[in-house]
C-alpha positions as CSV (number, residue, x, y, z in Angstrom):
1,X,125.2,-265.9,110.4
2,X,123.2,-264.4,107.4
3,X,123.1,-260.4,108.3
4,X,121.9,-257.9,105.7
5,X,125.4,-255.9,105.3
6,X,123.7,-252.6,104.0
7,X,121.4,-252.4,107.6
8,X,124.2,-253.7,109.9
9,X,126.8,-250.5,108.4
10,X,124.0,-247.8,108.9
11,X,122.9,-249.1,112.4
12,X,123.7,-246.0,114.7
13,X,126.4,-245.0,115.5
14,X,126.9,-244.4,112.3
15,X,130.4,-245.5,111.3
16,X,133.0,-242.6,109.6
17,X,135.2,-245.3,108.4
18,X,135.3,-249.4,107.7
19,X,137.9,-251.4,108.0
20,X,137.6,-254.3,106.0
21,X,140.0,-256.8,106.7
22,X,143.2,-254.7,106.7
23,X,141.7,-252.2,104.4
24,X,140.6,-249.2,105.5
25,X,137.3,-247.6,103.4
26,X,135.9,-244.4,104.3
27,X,132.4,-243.9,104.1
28,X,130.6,-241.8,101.5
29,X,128.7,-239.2,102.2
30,X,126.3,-239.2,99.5
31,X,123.0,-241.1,99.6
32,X,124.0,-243.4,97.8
33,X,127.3,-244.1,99.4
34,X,126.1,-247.1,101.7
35,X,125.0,-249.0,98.6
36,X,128.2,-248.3,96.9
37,X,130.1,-248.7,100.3
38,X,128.2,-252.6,100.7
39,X,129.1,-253.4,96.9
40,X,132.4,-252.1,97.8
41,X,133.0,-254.4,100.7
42,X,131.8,-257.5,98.6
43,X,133.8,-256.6,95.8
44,X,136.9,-256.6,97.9
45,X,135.9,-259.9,99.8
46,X,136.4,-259.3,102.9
47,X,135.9,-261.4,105.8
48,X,136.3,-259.4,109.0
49,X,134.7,-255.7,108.6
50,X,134.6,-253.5,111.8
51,X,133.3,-249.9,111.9
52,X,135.3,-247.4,112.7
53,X,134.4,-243.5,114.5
54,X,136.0,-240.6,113.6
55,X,138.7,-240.9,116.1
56,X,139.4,-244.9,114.7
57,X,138.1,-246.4,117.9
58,X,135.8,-249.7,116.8
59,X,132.3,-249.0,117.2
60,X,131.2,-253.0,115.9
61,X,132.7,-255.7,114.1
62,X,131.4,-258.9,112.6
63,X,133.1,-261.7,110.8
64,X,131.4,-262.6,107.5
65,X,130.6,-266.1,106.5
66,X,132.1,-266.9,102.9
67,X,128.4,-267.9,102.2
68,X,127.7,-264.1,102.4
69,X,130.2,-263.3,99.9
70,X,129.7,-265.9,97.4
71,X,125.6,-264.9,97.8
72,X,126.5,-261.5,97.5
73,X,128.8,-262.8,94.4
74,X,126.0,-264.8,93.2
75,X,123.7,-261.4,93.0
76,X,125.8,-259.6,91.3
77,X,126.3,-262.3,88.8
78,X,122.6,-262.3,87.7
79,X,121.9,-258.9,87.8
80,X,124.9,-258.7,85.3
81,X,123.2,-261.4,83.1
82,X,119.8,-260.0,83.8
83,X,121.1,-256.2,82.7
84,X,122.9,-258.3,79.6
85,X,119.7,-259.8,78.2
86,X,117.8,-256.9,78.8
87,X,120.1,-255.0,76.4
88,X,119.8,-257.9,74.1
89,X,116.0,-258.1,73.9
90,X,116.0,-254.4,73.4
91,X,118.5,-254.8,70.3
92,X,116.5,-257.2,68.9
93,X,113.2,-255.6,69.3
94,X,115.2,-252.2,67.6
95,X,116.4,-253.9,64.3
96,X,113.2,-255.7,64.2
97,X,111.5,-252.3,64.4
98,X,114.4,-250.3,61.9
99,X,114.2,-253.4,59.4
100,X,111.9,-252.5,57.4
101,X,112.4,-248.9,57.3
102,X,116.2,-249.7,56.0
103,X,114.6,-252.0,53.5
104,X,112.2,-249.8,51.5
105,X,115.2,-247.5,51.8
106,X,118.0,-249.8,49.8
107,X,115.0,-250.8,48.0
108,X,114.2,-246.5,47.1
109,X,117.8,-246.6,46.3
110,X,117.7,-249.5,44.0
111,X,115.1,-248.0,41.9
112,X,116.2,-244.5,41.4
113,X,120.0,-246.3,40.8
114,X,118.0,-248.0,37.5
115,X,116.5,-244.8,36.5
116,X,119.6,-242.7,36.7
117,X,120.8,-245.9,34.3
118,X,118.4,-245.6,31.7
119,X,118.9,-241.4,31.5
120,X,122.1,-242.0,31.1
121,X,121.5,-244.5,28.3
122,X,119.4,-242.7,26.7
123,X,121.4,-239.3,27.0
124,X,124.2,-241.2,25.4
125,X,121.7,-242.4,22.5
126,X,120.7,-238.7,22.0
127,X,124.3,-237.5,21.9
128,X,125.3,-240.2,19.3
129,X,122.4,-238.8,17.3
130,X,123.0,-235.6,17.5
131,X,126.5,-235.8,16.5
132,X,125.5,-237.9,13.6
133,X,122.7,-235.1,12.6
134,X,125.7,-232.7,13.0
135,X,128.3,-234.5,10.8
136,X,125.5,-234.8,8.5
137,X,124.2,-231.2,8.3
138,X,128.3,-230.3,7.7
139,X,128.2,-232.3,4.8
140,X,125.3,-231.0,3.4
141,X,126.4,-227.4,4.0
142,X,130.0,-228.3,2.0
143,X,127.9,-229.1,-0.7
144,X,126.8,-226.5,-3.8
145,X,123.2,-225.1,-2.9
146,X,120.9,-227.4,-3.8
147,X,117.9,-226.0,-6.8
148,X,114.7,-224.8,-5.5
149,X,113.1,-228.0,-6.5
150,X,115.2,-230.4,-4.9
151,X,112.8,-231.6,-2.5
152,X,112.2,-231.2,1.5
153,X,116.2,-231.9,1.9
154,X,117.2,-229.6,0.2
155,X,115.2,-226.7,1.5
156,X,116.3,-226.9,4.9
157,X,119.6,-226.5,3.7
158,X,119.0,-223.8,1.6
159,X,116.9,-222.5,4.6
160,X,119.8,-222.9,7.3
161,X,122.4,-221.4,4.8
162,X,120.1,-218.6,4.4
163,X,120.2,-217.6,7.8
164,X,123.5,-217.8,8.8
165,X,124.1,-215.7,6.4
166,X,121.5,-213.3,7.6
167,X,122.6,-213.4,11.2
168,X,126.1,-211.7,10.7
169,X,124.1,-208.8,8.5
170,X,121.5,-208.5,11.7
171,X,124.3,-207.8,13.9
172,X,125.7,-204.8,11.9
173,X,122.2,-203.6,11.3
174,X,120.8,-203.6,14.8
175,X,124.2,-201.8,16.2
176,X,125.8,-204.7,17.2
177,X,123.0,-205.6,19.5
């Protein structure tokens, strides 16, 4: 006997309780309860379900094929493997969608990586120089003040000597300003 187990449980009178087989299941009272009350019953695999009133006096019974069950069984089954490749068709679709978006970002970060590179190579080349310009200008300062005629060279030194020694003289003038 093939009987639709959600309509034969909310037939009036409307059961307070099930036993299903020797388990006794009371009945929800939300709207949803007789679905969850039906997946309920064919989780538990039952075979003989009879509903019960409030006072426990059997309003109907019915004994369930196993065809029921495994159908029921059977339903549950695909719609558990229909839910499962929904959820993988929609990860799929996602990282085809987010792909490219993460790609021309490693790719952003990639570039600026290089460039950060080269500063820092080329910071590094301006240091070495500068500290060669600095050792060189140390020497040069050791040295006795070049003539007047020395050339170019020697009249930035002369010039650079000159005003260091001018700065300390500008301080004492201007009141230490």
């Amino acid at each position: 006997m093939s009987v639709n187990l959600n309509a034969w449980l909310r037939k009036t009178p409307r059961p307070a309780s099930v036993l299903a087989d020797d388990k006794r299941v009371e009945v929800p009272k939300t709207t949803h309860g007789w679905r969850d009350l039906t997946r309920t019953l064919e989780a538990i695999g039952a075979t003989k379900i009879a509903c019960l009133d409030a006072q426990g006096n059997v309003i109907r019974a019915m004994e369930l094929d196993e065809d029921v069950a495994e159908k029921a069984s059977k339903e549950s089954d695909s719609e558990i493997q229909t839910f499962a490749k929904l959820i993988a068709e929609a990860y799929e679709k996602g990282s085809k969608a987010t792909q490219p978006l993460l790609d021309n970002a490693l790719s952003f970060i990639e570039r600026q990586a290089q460039r950060i590179t080269g500063a820092e190579r080329e910071i590094e080349k301006l240091r070495m120089h500068n500290m060669k310009l600095q050792a060189e200008i140390l020497t040069l300062s050791q040295e006795p003040a070049p003539e007047q005629g020395e050339g170019l060279l020697g009249g930035i030194v002369q010039g650079m000597l000159q005003a260091q020694n001018e700065q300390p003289l500008k301080a004492v003038k201007g009141g230490g300003k």
